[in-house]
Backbone as CSV, one residue per row, in Angstrom:
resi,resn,N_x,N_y,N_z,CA_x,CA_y,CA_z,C_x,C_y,C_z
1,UNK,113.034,114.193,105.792,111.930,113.816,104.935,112.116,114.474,103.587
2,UNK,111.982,113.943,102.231,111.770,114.293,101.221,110.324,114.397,100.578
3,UNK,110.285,115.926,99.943,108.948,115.661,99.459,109.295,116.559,98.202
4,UNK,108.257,116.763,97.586,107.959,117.104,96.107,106.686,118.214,95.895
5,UNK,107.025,118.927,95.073,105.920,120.018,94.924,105.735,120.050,93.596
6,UNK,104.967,120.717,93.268,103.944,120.837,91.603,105.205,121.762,91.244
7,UNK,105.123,121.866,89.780,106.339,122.655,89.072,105.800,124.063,89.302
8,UNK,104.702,124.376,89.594,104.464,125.947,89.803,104.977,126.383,90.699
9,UNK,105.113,125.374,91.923,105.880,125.870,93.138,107.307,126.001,93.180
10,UNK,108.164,125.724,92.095,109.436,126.429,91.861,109.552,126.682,90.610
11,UNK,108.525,126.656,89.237,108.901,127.352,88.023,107.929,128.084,88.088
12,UNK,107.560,129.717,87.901,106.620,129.747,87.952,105.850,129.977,86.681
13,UNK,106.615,129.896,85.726,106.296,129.484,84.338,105.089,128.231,84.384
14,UNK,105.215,127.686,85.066,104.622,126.245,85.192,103.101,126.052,86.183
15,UNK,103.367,126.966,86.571,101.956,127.501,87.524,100.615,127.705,86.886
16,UNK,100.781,127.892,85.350,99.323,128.359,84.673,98.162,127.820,84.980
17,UNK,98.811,126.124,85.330,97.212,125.202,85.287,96.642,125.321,86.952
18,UNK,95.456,125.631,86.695,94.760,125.675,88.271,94.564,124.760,89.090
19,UNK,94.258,123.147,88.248,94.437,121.978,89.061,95.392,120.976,88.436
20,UNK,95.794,119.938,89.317,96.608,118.698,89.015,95.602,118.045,87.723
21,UNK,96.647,117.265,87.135,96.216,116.226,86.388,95.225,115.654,86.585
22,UNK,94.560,115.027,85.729,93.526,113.937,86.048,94.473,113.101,86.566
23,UNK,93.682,112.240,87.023,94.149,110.605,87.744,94.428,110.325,88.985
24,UNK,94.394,109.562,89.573,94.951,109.005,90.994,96.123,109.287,91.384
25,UNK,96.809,109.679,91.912,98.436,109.937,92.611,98.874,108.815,93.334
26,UNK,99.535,107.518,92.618,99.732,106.768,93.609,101.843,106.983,93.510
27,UNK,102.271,105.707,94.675,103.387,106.241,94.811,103.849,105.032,95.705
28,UNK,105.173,104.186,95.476,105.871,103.739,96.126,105.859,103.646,97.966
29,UNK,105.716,102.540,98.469,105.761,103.279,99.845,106.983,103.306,100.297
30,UNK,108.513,102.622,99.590,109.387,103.130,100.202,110.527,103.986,100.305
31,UNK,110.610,104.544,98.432,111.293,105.996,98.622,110.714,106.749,98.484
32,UNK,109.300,106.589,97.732,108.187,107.891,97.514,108.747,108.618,96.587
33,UNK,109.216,108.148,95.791,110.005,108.961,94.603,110.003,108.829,93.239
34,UNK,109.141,107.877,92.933,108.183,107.367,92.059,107.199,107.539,91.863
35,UNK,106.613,108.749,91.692,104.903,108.913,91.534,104.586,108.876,90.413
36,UNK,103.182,108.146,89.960,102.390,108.057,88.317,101.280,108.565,88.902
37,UNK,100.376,108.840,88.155,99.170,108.949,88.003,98.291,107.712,87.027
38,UNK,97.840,107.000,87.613,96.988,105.785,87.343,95.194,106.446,86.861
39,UNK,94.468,105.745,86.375,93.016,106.086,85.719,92.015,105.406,87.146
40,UNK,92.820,104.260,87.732,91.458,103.472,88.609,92.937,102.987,89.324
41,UNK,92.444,102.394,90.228,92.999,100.852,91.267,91.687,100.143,91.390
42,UNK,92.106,98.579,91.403,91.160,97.681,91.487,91.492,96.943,92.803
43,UNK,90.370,96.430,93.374,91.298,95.617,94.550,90.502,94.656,94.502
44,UNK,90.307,93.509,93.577,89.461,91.997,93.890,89.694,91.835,94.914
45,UNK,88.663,90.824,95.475,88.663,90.021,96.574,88.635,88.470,96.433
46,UNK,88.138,88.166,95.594,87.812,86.960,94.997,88.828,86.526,93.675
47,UNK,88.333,85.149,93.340,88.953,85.029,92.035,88.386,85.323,91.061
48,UNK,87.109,85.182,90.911,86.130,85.799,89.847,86.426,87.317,89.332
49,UNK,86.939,87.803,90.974,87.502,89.444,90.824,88.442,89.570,89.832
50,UNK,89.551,88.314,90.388,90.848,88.720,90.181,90.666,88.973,88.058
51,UNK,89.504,87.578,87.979,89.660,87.285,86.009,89.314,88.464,85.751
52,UNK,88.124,88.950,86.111,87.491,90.192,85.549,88.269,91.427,85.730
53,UNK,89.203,91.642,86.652,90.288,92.521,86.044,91.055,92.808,85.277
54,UNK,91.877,91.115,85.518,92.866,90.580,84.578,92.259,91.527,82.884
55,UNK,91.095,90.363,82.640,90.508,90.954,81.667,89.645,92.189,81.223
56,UNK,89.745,92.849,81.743,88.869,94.116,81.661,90.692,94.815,81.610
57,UNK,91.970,94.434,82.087,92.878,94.991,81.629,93.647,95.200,80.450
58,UNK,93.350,94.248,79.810,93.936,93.396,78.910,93.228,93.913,77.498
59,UNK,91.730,94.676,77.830,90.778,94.930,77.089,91.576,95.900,76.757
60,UNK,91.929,96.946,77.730,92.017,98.610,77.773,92.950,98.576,77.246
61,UNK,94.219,97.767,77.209,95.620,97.208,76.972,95.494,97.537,75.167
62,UNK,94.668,96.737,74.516,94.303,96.222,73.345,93.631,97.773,72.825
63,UNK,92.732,97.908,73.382,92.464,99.393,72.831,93.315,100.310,72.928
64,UNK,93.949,100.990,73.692,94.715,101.720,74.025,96.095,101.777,72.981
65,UNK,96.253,100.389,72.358,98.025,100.120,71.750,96.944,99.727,69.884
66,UNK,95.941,99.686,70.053,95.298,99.583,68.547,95.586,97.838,68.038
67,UNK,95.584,97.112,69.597,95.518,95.468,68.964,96.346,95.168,69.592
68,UNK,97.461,96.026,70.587,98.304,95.267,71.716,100.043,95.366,70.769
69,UNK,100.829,94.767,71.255,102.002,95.100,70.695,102.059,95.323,69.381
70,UNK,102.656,96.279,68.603,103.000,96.543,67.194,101.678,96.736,66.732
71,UNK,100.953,97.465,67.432,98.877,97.379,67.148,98.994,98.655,66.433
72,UNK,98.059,99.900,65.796,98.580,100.419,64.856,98.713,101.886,66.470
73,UNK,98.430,101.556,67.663,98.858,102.822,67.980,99.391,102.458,69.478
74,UNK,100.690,101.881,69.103,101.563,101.343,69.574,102.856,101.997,69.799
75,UNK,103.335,102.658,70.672,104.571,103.110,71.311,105.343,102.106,71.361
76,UNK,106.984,101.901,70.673,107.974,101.191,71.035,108.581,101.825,72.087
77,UNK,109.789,100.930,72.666,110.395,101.786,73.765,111.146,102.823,73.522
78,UNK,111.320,104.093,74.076,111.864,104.958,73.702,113.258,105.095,73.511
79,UNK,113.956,104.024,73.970,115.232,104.237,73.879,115.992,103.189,73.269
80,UNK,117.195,104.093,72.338,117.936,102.817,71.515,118.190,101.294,72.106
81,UNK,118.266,100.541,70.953,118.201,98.968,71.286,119.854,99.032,72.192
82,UNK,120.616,99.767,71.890,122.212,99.066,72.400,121.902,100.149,73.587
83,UNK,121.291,101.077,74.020,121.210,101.497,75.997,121.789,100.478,76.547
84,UNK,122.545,101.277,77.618,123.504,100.860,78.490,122.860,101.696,79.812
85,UNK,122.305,100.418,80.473,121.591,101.021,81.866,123.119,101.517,83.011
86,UNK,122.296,102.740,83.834,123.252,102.858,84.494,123.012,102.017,85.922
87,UNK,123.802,101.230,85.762,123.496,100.027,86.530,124.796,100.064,88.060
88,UNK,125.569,101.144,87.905,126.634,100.929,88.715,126.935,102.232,89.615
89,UNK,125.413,102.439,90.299,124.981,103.720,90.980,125.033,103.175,92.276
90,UNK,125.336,103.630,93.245,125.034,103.320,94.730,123.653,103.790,94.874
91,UNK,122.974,102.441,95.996,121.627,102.560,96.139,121.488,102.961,97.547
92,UNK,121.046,104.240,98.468,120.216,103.896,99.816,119.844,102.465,100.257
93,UNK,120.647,102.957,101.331,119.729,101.645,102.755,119.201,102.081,103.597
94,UNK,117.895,101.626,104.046,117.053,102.265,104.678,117.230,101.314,106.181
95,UNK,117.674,102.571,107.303,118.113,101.851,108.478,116.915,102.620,109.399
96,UNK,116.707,101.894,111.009,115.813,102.714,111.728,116.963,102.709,113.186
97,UNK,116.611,103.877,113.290,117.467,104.624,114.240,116.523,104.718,115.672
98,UNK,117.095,105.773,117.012,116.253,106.400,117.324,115.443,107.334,117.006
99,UNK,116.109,107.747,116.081,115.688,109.191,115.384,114.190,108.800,114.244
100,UNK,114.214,107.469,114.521,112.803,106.987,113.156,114.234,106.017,111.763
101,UNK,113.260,105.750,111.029,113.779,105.843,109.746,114.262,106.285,108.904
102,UNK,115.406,106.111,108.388,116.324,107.381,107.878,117.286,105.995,106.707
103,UNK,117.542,106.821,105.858,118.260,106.552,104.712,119.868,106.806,104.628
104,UNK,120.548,106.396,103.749,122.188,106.677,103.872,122.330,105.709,102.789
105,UNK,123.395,106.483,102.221,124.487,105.434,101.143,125.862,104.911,101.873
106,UNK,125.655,103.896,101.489,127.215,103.198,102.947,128.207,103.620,101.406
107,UNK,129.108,103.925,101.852,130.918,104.154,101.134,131.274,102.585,100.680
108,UNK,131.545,102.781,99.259,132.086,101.999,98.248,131.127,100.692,98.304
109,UNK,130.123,101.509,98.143,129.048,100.373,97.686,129.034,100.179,96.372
């Protein structure tokens, strides 16, 4: 099993703050190795739900970027236009054993 701890628990430089971040802790369910911190989750049920998210997202979207792309408080992407993804990494396959679920990189993947 892989897991993850707060930076205080191995810097302890990093320990000052007494609690986590604001926000929700959500996280991938299948490497768990991806965690954000989100403001809400919504879960419509309906379609009426689904618009009024849509749009109530789209709102926050617009405020948040000062009018939405190129809005006056607008983040471009951080990284140069010619990035070269590293695209030629071997990925885990997730196999189930007796042992449970377990991960491995197969050779000359």
């Amino acid at each position: 099993m892989i897991g993850a701890a707060w930076p205080g628990a191995v810097l302890p430089q990093a320990a000052k703050k007494d609690k986590p971040p604001p926000g929700i802790l959500v996280n991938d369910v299948h490497s768990q190795l991806n965690s954000s911190r989100v403001w809400r989750i919504v879960q419509p049920d309906t379609l009426d739900g689904i618009r009024a998210a849509l749009k109530a997202a789209q709102k926050e979207f617009r405020e948040r970027t000062g009018g939405g792309i190129n809005g006056k408080k607008w983040v471009g992407p951080l990284l140069p236009r010619n990035f070269k993804a590293p695209i030629n990494y071997r990925w885990p396959e997730y196999v189930t054993t007796v042992r449970g679920t377990e991960w491995w990189i197969p050779e000359g993947a």
